[in-house]
C-alpha positions as CSV (number, residue, x, y, z in Angstrom):
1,X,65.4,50.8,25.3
2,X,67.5,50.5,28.7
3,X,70.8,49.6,27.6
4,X,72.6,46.9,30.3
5,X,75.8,48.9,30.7
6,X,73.1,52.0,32.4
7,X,71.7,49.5,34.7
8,X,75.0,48.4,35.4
9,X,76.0,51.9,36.5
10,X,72.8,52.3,38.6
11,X,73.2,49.0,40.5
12,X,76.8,50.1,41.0
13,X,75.6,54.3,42.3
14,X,73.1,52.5,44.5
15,X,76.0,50.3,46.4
16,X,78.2,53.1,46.7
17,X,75.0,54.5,48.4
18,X,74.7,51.5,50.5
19,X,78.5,51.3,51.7
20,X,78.3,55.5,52.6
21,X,74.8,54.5,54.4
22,X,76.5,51.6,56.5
23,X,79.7,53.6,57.1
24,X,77.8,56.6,58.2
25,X,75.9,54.4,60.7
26,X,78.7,53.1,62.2
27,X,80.1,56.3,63.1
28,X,77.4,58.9,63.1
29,X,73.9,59.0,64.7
30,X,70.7,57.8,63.3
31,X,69.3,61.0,62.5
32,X,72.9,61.9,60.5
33,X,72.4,58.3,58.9
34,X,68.9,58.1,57.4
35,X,69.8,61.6,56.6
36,X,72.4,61.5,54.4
37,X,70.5,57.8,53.0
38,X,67.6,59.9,51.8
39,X,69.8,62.7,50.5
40,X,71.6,60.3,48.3
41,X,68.6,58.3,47.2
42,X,67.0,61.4,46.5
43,X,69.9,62.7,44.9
44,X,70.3,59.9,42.4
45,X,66.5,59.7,41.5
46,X,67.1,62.8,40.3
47,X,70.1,62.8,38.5
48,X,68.6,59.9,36.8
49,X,64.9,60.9,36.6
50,X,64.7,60.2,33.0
51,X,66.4,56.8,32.9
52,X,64.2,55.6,35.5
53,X,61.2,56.3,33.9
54,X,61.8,54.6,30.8
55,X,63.2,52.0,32.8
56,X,59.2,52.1,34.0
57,X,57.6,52.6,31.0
58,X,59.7,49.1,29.4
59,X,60.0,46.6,32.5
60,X,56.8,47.8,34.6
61,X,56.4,44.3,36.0
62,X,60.4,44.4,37.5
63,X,60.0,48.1,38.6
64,X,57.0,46.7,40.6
65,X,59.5,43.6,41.8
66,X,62.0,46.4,42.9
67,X,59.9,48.9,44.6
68,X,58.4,45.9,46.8
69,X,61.8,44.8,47.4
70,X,63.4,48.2,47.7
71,X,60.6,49.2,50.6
72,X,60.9,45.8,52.4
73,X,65.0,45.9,52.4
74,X,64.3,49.8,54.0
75,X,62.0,48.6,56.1
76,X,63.5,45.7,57.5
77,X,66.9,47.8,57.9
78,X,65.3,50.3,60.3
79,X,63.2,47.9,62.4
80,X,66.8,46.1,63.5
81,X,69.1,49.7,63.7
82,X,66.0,50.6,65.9
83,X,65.9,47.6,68.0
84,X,69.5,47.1,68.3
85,X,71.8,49.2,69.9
86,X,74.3,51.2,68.0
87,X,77.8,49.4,68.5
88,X,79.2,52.4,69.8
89,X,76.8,51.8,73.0
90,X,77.5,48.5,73.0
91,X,81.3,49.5,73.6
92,X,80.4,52.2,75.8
93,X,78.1,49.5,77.8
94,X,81.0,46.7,77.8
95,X,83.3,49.7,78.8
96,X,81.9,50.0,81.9
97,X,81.5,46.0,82.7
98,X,85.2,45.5,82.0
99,X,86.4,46.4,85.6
100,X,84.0,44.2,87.0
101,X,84.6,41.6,90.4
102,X,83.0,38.5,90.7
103,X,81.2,39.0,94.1
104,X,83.3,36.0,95.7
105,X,86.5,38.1,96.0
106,X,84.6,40.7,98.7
107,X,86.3,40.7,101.6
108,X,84.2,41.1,104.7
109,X,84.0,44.6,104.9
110,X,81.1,47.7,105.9
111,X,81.5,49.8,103.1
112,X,78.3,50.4,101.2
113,X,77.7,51.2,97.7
114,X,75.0,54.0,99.3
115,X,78.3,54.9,101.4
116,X,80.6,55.4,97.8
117,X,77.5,57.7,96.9
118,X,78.1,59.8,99.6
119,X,81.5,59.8,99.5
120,X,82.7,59.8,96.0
121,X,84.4,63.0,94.8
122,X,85.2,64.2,98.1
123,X,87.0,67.7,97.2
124,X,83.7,68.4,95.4
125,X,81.1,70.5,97.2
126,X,77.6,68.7,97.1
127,X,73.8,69.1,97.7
128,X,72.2,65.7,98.4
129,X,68.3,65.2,98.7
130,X,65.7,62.5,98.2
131,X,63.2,62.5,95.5
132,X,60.4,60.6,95.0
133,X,58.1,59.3,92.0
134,X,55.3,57.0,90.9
135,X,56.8,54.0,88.5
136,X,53.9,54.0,85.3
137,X,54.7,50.7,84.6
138,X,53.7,49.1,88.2
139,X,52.3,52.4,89.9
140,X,54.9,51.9,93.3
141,X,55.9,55.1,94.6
142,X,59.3,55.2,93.6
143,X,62.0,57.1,96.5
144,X,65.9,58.0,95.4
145,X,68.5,60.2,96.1
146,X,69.7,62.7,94.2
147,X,72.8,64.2,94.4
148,X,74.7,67.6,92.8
149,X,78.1,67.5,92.3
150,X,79.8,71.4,92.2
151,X,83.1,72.6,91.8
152,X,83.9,75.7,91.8
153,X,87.8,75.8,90.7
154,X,86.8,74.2,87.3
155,X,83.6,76.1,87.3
156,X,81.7,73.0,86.4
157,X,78.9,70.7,87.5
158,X,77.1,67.4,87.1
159,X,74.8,65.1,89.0
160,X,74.3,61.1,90.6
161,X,72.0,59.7,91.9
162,X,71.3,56.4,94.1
163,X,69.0,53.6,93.1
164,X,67.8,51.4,95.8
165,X,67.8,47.7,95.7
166,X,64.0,46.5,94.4
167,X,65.1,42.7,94.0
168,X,66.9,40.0,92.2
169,X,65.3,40.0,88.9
170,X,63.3,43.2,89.6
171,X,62.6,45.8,86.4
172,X,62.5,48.4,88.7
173,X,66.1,49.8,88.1
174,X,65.9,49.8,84.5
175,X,62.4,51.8,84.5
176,X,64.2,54.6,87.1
177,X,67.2,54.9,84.9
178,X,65.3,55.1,81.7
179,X,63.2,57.8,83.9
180,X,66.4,59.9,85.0
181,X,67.4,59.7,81.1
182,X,65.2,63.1,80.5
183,X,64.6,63.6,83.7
184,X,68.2,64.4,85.1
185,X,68.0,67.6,85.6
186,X,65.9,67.3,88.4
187,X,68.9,67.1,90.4
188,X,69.8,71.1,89.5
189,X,66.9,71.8,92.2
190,X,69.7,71.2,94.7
191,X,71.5,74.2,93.7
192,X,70.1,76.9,95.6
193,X,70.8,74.5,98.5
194,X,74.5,74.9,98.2
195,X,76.4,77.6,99.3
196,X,78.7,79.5,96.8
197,X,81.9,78.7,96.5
198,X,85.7,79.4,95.4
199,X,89.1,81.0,96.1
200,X,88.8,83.8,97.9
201,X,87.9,86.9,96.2
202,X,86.6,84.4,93.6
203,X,83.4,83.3,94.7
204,X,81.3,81.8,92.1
205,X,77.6,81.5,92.3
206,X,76.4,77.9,91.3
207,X,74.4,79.3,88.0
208,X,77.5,80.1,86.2
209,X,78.6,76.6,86.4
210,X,78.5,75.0,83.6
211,X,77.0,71.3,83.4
212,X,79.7,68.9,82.0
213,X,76.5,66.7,81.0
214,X,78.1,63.5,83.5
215,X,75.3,61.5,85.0
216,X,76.4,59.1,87.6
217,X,74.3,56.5,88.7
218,X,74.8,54.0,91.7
219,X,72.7,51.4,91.4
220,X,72.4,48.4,93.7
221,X,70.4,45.8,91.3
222,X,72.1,44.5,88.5
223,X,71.8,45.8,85.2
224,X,72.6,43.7,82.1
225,X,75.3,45.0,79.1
226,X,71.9,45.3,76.4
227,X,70.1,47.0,79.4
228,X,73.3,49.5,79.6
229,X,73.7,50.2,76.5
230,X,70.1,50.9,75.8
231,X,70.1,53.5,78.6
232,X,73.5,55.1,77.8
233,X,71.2,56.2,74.3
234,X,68.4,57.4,75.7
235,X,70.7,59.4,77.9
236,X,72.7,61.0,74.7
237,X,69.2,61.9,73.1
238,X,68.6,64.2,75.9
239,X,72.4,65.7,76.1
240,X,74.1,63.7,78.4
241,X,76.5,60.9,79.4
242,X,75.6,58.4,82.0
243,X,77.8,56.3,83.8
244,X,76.6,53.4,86.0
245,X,78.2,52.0,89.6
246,X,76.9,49.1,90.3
247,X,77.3,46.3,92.9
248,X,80.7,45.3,90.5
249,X,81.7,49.1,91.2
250,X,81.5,48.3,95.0
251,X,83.7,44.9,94.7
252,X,86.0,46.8,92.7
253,X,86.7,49.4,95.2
254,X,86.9,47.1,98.3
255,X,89.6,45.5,96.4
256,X,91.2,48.1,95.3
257,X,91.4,49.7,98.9
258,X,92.6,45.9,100.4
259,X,95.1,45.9,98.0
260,X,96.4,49.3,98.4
261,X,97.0,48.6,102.6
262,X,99.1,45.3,101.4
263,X,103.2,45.8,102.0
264,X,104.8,45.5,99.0
């Protein structure tokens, strides 16, 4: 027979399991997560191979209770960490809404947001072209601007791009930046458009720049926090960092520049 002080000390391995799952979660990817999960439930089953199967052999009817509720807690657990985003995204996403103006304070004013595209980065050497796609989801040709950002004192590179405004409400947006998340690199067409670069004596030819894995996106429809943080993971599964300007972006720097002419 099962004594209660060994199920005691199973329960008790299997929450210490559960807190390293959580903790590992919170700080680690999904893939490190489940992985180290199954390692330690694996590890454990064997460790106590023989235990559980005379647990099996004298309680079959509660081994059956625990498997069905074992498989539904696991199952349950992955369907929400897979439909919600990881908080760390959610800070990221909230990150990049904390600067944000409400559209009342825009003086009147012709900067553009498509202007701050252009513009942005200035001491940085650039190749700018349009690019254009068919949207699966509605089958609309789809037309951006792409945009790569060199410089050649830091020997790095990254890329933005410029998302035209579809509509209030629109989905349009969200489906090109979830398109750009493994798509990005389309932007590295531009290189042999740009003209090497560098202090004289030296030049630096744009393939031995290394990509800092930035991906700027101006974007003149809003995007919502969930919406943000959803894209800044797809973005990290495919190596890179995303960072959205939208129409708050464009408040923010009016602002700023009407600020900065005040006396003090």
């Amino acid at each position: 027979m099962v004594s209660a002080v060994d199920v005691l000390k199973v329960v008790l391995e299997f929450i210490a399991v559960t807190i390293i799952a959580v903790i590992a979660d919170r700080y680690l990817s999904d893939t490190w997560a489940f992985g180290i999960l199954g390692i330690c439930l694996i590890g454990l089953g064997v460790l106590h191979r023989e235990w559980l199967l005379r647990f099996a052999q004298d309680h079959r009817f509660i081994t059956i209770a625990l498997c069905i509720v074992a498989f539904a807690s696991v199952g349950l657990g992955v369907g929400i960490r897979l439909t919600k985003p990881h908080p760390s995204e959610q800070n990221d996403a909230k990150v990049q809404e904390k600067t944000k103006v409400n559209n009342s304070d825009l003086p009147p004013t012709a900067l553009t947001l498509r202007q701050l595209f252009e513009t942005d980065f200035p001491d940085m050497l650039k190749g700018r072209n349009d690019h254009s796609f068919t949207d699966n989801r509605t089958g609309q040709e789809i037309i951006i601007t792409k945009q790569l950002y060199l410089d050649h004192v830091r020997k790095s590179k990254f890329v933005g791009f410029f998302v035209p405004t579809f509509g209030p409400k629109s989905h349009e947006t969200r489906d090109i930046c979830s398109y750009l998340s493994s798509n990005y690199q389309l932007a590295f067409e531009l290189e042999k458009n740009v003209l090497a670069g560098g202090m004289q004596g030296e030049v630096t030819n744009t393939e031995e720049l290394v990509f800092t894995g930035r991906v700027y996106i101006y974007h003149q429809d809003e995007l919502s926090t969930e919406e943000k943080a959803a894209l800044i993971k797809k973005f990290r599964k495919h190596g890179a960092s995303v960072i959205f300007r939208g129409p708050e972006y464009l408040v923010f720097t009016i602002v700023s520049k009407q600020a900065a002419k005040r006396p003090s």
